[in-house]
Backbone as ProteinMPNN parsed JSONL, in Angstrom:
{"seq_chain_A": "XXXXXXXXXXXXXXXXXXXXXXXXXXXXXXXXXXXXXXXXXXXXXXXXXXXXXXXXXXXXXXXXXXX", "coords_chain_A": {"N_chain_A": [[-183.264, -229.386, -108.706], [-183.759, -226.683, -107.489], [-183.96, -227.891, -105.059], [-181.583, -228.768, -103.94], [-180.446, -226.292, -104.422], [-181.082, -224.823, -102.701], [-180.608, -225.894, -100.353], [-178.022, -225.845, -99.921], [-178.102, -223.306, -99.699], [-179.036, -222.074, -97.087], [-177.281, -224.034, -95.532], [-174.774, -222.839, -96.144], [-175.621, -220.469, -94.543], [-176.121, -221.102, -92.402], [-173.488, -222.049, -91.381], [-172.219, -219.628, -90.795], [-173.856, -217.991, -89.78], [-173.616, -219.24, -86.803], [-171.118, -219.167, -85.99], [-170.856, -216.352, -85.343], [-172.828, -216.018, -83.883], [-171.996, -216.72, -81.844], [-169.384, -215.434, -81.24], [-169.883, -212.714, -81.059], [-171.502, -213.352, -78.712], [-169.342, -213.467, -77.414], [-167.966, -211.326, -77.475], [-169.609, -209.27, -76.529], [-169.802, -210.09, -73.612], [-166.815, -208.838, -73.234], [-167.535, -206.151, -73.988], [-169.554, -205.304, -71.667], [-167.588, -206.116, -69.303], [-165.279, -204.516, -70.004], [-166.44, -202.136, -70.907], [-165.491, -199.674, -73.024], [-165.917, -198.04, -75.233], [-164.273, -196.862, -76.678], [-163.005, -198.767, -78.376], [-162.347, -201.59, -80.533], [-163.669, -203.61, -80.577], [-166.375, -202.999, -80.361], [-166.971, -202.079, -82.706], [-166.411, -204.642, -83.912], [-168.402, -206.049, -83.045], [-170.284, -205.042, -84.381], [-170.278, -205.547, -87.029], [-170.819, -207.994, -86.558], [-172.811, -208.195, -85.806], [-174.245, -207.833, -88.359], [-173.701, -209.276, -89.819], [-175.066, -212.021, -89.189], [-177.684, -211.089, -89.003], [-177.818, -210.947, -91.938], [-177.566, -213.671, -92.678], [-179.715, -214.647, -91.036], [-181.672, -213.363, -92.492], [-181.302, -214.709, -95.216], [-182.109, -217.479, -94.673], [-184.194, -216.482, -94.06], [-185.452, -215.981, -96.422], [-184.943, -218.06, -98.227], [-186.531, -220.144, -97.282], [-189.149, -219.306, -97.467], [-189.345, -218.756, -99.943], [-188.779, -220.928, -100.786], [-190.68, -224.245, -102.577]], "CA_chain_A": [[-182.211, -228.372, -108.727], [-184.031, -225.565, -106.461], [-183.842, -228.639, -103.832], [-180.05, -228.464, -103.807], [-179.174, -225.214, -103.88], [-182.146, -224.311, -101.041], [-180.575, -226.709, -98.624], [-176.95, -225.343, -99.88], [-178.205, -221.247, -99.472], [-179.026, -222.392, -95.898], [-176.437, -224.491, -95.251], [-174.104, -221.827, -95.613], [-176.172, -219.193, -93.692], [-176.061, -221.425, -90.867], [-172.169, -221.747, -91.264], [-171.565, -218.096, -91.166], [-174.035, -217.622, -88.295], [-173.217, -219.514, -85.966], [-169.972, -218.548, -85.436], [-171.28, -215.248, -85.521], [-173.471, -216.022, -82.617], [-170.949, -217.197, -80.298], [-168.338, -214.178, -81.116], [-171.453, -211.393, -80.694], [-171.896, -213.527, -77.213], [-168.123, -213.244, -76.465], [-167.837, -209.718, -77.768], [-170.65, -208.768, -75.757], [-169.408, -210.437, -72.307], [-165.69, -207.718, -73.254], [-168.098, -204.552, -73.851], [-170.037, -205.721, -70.378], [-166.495, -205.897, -68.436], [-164.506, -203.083, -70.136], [-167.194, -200.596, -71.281], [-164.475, -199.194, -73.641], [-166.434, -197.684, -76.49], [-163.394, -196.865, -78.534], [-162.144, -200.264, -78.44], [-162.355, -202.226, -82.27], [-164.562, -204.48, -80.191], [-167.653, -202.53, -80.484], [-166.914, -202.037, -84.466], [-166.582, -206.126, -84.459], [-170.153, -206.568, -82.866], [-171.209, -204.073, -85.065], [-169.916, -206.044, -87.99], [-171.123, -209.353, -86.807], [-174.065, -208.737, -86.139], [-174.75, -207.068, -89.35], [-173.164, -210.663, -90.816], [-175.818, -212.846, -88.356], [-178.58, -210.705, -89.387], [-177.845, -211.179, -93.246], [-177.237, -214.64, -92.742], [-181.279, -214.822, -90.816], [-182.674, -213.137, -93.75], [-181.031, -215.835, -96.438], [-182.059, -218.758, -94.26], [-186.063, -216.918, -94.164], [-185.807, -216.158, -97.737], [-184.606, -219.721, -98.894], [-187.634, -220.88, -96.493], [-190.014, -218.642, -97.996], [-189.625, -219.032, -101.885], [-189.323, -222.769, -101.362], [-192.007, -224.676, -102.403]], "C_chain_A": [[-182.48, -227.298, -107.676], [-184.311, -226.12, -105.464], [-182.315, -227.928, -103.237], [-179.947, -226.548, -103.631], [-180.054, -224.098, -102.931], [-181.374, -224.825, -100.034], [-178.784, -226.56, -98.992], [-176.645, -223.589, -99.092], [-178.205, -221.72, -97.691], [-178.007, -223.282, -95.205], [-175.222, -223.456, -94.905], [-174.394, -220.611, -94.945], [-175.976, -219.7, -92.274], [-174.232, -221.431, -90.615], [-171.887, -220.384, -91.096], [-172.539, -217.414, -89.809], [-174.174, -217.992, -87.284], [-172.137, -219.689, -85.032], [-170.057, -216.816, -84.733], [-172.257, -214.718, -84.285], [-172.221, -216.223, -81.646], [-170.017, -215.874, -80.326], [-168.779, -213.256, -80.707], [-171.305, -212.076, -78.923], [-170.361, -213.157, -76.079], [-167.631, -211.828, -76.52], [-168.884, -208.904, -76.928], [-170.498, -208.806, -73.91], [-168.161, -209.104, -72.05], [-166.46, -206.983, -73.047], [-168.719, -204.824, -72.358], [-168.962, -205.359, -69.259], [-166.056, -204.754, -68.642], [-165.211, -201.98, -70.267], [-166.462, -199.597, -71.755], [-165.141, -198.907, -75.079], [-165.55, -197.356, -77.611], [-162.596, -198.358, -78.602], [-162.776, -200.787, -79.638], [-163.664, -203.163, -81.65], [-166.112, -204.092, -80.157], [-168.303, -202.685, -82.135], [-167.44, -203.509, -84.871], [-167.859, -206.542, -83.569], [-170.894, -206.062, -83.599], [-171.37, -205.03, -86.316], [-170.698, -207.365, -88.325], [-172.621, -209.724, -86.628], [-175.505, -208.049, -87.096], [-174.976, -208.936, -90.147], [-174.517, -211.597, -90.229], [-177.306, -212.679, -88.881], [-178.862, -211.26, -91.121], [-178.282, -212.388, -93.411], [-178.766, -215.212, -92.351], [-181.657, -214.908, -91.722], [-182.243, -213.993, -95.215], [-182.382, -216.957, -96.082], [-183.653, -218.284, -94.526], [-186.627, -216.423, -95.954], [-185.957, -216.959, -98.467], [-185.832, -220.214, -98.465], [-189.166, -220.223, -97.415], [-190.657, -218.846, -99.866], [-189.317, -220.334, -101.955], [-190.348, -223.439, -100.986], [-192.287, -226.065, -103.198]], "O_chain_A": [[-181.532, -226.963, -106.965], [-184.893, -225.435, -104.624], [-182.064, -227.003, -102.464], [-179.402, -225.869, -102.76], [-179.766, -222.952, -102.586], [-181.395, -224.326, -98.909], [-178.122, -227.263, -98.229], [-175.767, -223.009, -98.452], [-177.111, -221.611, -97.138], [-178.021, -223.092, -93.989], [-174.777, -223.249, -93.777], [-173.522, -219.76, -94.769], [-175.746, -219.031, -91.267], [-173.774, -220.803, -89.66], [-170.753, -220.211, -91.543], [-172.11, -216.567, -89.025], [-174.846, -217.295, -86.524], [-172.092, -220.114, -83.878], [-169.385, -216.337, -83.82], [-172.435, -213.579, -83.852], [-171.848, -215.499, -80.722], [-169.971, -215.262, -79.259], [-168.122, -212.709, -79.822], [-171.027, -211.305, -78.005], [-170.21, -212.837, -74.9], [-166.957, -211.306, -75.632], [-168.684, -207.694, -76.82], [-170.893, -207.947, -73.122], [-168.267, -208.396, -71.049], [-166.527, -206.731, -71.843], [-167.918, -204.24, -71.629], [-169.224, -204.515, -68.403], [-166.229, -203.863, -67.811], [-164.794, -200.901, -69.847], [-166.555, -198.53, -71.149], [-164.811, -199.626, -76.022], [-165.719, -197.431, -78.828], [-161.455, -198.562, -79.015], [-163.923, -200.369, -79.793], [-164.625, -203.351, -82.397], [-166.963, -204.949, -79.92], [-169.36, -203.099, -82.61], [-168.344, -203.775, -85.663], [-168.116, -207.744, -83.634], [-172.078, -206.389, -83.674], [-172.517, -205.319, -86.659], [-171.093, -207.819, -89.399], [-173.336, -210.678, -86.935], [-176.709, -207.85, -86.93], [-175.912, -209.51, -90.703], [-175.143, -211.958, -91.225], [-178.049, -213.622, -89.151], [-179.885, -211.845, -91.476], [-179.26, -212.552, -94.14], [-179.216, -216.101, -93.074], [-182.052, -215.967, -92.209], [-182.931, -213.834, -96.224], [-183.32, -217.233, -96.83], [-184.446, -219.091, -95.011], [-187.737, -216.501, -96.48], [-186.823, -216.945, -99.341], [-186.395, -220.848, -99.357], [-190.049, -220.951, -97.871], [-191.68, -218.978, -100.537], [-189.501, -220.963, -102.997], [-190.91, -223.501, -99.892], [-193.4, -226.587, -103.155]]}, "name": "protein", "num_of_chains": 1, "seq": "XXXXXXXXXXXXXXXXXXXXXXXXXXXXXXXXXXXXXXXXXXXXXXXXXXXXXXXXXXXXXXXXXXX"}
């Protein structure tokens, strides 16, 4: 049972950040060109890579307490 829902917790951490990577990389290329600090686009890197981060610390928690 704490097979399954280890290689589910991570399963969906990797779904959630790896999108999360690529948008941060394309959100990052906009702030680079425009350098528009009030633009929503700063907010949504802020956001995502709050989400990317979370999504790390599942994947080294799941890794950690399984045994």
């Amino acid at each position: 049972m704490k097979g399954s829902l280890f290689s589910f917790n991570v399963f969906v951490a990797v779904l959630v950040l790896l999108p999360s990577v690529v948008l941060l990389y394309h959100f990052s290329a906009e702030i680079n060109e425009v350098c528009d600090m009030s633009s929503n686009v700063v907010l949504y890197t802020i956001v995502l890579s709050c989400v990317a981060l979370l999504s790390l610390m599942t994947i080294l928690k799941e890794l950690l307490s399984f045994e």
